[in-house]
Biopython code that builds the backbone (N, CA, C, O; Angstrom):
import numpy as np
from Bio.PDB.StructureBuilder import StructureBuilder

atoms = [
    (1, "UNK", "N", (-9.248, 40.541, 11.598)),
    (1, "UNK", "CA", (-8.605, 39.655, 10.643)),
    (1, "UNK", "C", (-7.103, 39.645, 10.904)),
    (1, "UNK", "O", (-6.573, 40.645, 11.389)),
    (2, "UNK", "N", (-6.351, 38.491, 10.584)),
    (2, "UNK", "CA", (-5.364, 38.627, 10.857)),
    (2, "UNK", "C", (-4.338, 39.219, 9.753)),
    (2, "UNK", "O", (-4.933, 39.497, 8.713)),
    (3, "UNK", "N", (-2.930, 39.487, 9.713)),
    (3, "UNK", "CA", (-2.068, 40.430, 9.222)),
    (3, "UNK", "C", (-1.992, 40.444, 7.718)),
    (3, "UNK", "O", (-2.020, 41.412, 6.957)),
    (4, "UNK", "N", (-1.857, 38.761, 7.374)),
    (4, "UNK", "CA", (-1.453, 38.308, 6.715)),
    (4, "UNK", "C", (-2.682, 38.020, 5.301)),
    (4, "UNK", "O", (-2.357, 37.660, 4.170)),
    (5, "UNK", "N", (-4.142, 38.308, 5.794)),
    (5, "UNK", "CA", (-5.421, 38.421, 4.798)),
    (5, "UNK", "C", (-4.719, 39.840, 4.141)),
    (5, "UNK", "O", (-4.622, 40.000, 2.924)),
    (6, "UNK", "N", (-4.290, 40.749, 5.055)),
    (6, "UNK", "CA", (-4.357, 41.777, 3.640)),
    (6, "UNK", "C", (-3.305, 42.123, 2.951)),
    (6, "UNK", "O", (-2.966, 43.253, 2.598)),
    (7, "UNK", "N", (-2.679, 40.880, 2.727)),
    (7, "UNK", "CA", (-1.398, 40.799, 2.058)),
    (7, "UNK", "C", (-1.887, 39.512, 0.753)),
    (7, "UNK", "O", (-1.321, 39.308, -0.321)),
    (8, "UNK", "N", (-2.909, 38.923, 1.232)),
    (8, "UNK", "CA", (-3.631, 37.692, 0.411)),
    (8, "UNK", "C", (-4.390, 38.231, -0.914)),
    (8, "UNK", "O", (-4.489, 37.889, -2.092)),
    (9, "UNK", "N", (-4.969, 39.473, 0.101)),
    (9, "UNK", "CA", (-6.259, 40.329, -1.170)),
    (9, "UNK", "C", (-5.034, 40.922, -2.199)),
    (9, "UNK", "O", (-5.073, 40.663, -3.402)),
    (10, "UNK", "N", (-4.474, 41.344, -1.891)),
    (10, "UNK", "CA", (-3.751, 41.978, -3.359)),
    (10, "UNK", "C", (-3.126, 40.555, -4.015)),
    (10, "UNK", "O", (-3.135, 40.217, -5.199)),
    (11, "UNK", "N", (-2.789, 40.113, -3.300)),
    (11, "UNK", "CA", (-1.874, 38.780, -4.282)),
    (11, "UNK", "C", (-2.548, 38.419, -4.990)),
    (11, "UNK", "O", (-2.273, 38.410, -6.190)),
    (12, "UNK", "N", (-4.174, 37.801, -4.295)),
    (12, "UNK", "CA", (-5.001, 37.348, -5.140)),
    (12, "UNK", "C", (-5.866, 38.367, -6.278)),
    (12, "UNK", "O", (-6.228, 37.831, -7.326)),
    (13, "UNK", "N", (-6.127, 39.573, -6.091)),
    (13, "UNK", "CA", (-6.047, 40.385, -7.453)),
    (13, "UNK", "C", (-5.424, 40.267, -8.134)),
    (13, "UNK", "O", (-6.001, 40.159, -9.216)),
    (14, "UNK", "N", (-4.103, 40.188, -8.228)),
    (14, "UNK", "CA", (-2.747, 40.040, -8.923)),
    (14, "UNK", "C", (-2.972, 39.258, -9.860)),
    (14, "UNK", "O", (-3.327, 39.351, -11.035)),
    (15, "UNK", "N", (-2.579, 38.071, -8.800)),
    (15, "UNK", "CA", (-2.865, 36.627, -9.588)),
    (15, "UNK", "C", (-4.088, 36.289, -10.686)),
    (15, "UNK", "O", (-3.932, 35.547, -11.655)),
    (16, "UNK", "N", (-5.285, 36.951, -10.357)),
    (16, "UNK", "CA", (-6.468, 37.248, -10.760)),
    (16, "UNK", "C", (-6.055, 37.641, -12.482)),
    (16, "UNK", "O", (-6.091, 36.925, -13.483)),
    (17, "UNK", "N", (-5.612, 39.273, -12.283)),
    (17, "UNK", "CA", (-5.351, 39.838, -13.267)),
    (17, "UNK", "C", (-4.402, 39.175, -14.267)),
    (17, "UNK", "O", (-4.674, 39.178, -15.468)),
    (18, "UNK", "N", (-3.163, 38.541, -13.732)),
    (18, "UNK", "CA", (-2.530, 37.414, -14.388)),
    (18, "UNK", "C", (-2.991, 36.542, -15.097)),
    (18, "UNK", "O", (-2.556, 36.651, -16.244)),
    (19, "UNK", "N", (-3.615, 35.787, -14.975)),
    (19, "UNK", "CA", (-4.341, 35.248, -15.321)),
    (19, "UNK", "C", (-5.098, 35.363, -16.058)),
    (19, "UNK", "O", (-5.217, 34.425, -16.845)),
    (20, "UNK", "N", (-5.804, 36.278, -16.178)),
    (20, "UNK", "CA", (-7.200, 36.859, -17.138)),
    (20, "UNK", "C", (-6.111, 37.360, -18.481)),
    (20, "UNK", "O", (-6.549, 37.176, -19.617)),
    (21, "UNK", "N", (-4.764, 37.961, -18.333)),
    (21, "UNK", "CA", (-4.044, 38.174, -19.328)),
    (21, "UNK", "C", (-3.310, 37.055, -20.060)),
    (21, "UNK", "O", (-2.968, 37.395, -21.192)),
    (22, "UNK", "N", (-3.032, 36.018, -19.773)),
    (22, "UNK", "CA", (-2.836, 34.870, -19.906)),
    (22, "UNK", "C", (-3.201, 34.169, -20.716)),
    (22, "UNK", "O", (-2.602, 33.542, -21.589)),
    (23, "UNK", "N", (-4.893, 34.304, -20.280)),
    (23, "UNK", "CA", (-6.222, 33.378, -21.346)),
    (23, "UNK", "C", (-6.707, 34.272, -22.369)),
    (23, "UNK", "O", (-7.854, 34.284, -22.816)),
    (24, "UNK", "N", (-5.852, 34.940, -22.672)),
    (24, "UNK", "CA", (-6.302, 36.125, -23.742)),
    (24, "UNK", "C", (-7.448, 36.679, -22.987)),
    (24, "UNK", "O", (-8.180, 35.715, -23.209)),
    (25, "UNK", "N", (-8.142, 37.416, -22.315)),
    (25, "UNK", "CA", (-8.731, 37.823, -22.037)),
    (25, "UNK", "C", (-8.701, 39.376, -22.582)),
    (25, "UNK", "O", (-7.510, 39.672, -22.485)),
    (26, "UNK", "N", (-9.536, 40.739, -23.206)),
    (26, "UNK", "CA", (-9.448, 41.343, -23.339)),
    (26, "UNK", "C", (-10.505, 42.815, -22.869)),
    (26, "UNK", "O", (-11.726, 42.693, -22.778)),
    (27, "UNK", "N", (-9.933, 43.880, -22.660)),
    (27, "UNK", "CA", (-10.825, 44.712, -21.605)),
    (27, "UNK", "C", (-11.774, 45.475, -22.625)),
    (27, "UNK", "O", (-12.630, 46.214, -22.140)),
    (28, "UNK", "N", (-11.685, 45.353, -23.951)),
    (28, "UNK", "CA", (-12.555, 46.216, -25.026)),
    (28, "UNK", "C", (-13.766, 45.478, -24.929)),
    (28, "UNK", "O", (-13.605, 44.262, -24.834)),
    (29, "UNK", "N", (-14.541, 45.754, -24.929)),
    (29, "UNK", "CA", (-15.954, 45.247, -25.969)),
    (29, "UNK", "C", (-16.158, 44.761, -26.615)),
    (29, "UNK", "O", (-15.188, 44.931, -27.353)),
    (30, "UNK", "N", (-17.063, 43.826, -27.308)),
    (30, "UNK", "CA", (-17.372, 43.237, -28.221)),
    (30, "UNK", "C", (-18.342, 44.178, -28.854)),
    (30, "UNK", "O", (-19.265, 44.881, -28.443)),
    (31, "UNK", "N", (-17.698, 43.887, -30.200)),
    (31, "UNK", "CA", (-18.498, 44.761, -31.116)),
    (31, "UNK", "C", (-20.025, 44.229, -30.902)),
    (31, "UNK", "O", (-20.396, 43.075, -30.685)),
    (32, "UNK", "N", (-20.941, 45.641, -31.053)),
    (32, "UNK", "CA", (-22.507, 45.227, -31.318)),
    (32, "UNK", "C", (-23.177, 44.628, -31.936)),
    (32, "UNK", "O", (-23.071, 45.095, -33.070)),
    (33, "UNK", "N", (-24.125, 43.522, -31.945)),
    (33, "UNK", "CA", (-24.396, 43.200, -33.254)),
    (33, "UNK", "C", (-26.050, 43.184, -32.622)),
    (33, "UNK", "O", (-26.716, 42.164, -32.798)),
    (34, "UNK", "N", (-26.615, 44.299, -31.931)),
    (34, "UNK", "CA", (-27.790, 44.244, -32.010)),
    (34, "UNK", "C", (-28.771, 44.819, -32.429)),
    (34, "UNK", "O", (-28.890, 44.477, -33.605)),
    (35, "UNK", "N", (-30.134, 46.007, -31.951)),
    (35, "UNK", "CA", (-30.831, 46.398, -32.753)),
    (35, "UNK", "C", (-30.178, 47.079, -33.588)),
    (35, "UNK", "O", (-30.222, 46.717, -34.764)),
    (36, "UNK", "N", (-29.528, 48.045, -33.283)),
    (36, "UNK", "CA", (-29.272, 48.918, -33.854)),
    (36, "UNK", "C", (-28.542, 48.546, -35.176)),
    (36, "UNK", "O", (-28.997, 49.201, -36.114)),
    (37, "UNK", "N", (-27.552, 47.697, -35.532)),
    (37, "UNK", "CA", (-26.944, 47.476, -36.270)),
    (37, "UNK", "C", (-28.120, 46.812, -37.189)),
    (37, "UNK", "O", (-28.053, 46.930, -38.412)),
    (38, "UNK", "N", (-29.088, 46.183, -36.632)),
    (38, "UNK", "CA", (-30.443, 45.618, -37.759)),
    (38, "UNK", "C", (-31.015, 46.608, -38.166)),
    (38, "UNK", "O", (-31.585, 46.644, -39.256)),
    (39, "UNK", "N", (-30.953, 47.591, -37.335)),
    (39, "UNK", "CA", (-32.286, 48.769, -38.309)),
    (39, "UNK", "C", (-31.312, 49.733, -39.238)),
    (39, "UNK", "O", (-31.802, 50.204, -40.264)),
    (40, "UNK", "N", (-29.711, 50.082, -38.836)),
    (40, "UNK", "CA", (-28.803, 50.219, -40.011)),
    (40, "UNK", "C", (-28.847, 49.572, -41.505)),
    (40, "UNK", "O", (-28.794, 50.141, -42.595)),
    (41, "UNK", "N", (-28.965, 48.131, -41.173)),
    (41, "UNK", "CA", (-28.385, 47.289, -42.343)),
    (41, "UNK", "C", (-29.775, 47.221, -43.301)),
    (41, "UNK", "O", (-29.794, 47.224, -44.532)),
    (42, "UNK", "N", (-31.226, 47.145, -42.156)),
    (42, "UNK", "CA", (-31.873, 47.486, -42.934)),
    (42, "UNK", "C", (-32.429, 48.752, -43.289)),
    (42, "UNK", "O", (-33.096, 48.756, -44.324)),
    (43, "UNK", "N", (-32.310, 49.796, -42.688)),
    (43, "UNK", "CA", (-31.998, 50.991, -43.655)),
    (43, "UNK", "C", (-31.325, 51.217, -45.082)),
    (43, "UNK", "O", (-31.646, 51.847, -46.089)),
    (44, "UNK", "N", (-30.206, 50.386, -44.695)),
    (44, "UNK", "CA", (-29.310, 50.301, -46.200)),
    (44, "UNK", "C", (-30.102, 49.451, -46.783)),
    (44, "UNK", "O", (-31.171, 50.062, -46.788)),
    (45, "UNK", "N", (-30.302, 48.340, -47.328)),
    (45, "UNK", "CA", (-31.111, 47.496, -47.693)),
    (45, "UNK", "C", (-32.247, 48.284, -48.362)),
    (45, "UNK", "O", (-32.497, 48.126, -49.557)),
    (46, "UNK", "N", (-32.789, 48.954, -47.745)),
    (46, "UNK", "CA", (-34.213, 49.385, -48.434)),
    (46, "UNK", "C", (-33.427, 50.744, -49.536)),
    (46, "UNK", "O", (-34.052, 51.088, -50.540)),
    (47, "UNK", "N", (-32.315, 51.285, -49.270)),
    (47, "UNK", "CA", (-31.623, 52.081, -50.294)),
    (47, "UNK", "C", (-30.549, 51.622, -51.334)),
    (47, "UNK", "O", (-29.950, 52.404, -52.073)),
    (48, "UNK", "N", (-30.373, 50.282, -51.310)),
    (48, "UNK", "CA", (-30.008, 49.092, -52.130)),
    (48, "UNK", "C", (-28.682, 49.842, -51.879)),
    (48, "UNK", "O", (-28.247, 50.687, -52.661)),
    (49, "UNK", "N", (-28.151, 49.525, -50.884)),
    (49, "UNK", "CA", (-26.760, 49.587, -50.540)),
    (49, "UNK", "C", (-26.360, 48.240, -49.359)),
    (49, "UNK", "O", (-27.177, 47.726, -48.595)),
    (50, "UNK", "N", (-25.207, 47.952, -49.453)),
    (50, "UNK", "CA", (-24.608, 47.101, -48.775)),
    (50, "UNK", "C", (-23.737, 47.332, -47.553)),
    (50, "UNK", "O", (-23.888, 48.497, -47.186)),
    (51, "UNK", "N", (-23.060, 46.808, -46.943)),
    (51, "UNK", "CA", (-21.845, 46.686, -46.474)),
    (51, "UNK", "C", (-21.644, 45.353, -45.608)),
    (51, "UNK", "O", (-22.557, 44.748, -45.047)),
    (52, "UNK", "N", (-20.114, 44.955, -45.596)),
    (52, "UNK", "CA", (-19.555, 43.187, -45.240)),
    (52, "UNK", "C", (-19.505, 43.602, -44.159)),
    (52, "UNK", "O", (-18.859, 44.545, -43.703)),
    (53, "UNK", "N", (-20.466, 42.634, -43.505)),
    (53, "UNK", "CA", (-20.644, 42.027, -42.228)),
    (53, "UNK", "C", (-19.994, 40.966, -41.772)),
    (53, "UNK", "O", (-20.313, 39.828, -42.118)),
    (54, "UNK", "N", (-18.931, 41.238, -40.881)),
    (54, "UNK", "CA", (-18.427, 40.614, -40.549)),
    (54, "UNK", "C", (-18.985, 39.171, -40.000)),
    (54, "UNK", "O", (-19.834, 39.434, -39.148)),
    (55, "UNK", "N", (-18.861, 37.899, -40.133)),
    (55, "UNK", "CA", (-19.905, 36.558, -39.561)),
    (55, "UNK", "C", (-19.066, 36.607, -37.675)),
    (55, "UNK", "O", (-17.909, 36.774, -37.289)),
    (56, "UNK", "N", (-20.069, 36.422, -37.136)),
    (56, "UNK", "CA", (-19.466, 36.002, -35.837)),
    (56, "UNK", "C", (-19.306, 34.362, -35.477)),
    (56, "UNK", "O", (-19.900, 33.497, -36.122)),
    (57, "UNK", "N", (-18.464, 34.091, -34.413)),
    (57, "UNK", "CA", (-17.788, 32.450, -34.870)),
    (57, "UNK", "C", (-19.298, 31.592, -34.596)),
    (57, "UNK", "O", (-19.280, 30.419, -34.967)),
    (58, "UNK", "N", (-20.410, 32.029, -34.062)),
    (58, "UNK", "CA", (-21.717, 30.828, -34.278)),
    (58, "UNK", "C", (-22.328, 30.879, -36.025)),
    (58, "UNK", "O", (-23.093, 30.035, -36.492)),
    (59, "UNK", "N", (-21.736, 32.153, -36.837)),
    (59, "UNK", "CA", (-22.322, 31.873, -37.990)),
    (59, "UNK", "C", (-21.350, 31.279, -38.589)),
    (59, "UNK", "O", (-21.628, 30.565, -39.552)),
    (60, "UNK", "N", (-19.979, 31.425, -38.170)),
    (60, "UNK", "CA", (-18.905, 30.849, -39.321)),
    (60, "UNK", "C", (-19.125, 29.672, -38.576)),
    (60, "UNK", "O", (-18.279, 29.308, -39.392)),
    (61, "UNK", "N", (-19.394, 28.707, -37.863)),
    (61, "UNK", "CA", (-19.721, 27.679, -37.590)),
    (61, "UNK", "C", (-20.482, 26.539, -38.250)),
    (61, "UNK", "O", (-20.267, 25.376, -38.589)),
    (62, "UNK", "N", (-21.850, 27.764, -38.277)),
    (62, "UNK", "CA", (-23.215, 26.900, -38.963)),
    (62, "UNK", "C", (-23.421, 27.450, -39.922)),
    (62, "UNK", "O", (-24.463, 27.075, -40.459)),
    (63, "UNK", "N", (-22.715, 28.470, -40.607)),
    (63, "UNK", "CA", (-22.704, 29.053, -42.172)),
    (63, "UNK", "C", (-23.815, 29.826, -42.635)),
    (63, "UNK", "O", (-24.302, 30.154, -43.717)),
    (64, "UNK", "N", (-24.067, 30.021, -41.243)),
    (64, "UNK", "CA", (-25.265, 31.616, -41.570)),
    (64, "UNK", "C", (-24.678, 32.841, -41.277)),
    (64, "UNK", "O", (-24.792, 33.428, -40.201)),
    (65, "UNK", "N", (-24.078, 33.204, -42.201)),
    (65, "UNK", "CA", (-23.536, 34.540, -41.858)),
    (65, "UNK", "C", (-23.591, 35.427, -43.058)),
    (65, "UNK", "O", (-23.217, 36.597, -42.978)),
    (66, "UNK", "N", (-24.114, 34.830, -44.339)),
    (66, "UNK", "CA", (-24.621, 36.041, -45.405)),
    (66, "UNK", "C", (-25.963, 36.895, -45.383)),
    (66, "UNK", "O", (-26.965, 36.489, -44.793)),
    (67, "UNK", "N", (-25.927, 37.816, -45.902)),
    (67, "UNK", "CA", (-27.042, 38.166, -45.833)),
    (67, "UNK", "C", (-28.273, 37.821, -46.867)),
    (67, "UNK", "O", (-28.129, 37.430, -48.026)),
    (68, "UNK", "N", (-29.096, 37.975, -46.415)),
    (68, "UNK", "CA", (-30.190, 37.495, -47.483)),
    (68, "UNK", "C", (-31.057, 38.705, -47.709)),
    (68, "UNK", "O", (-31.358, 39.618, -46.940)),
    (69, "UNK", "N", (-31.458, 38.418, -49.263)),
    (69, "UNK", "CA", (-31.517, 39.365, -50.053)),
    (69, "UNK", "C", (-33.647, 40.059, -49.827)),
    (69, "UNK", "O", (-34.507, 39.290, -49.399)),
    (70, "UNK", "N", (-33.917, 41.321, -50.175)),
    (70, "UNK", "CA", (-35.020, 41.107, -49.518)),
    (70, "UNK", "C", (-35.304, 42.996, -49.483)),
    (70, "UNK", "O", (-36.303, 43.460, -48.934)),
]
sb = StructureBuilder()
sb.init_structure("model")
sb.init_model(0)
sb.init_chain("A")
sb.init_seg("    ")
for serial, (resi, resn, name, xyz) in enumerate(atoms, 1):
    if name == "N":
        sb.init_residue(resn, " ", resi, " ")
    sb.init_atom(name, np.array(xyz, "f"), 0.0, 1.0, " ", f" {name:<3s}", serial, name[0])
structure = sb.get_structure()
């Protein structure tokens, strides 16, 4: 390869990483919202306790994001 590719690969990481910071991009996780958090909530539920669940933006969207009672 010639001299000048491995002077390209870091730029273009760079630029890469730039970028991804840019578009808000962020390196944490998204919180869970799978089994586990269902067999929690319904754990609580069956001990008539609660806690606010946060809606994620497809329920604050389509306005399913309470819980139902049960």
């Amino acid at each position: 390869m010639p001299w000048y590719v491995w002077t390209l690969i870091p730029a273009g990481l760079v630029g890469a990483y730039i970028l991804h910071t840019l578009m808000g991009g962020t390196a944490a996780p998204v919180a869970a919202r799978g089994a586990i958090d269902r067999i929690r909530s319904h754990n609580l539920a069956r001990r008539g306790w609660s806690l606010p669940v946060p809606a994620g933006l497809f329920e604050r969207l389509t306005g399913r994001g309470g819980r139902e009672a049960g």
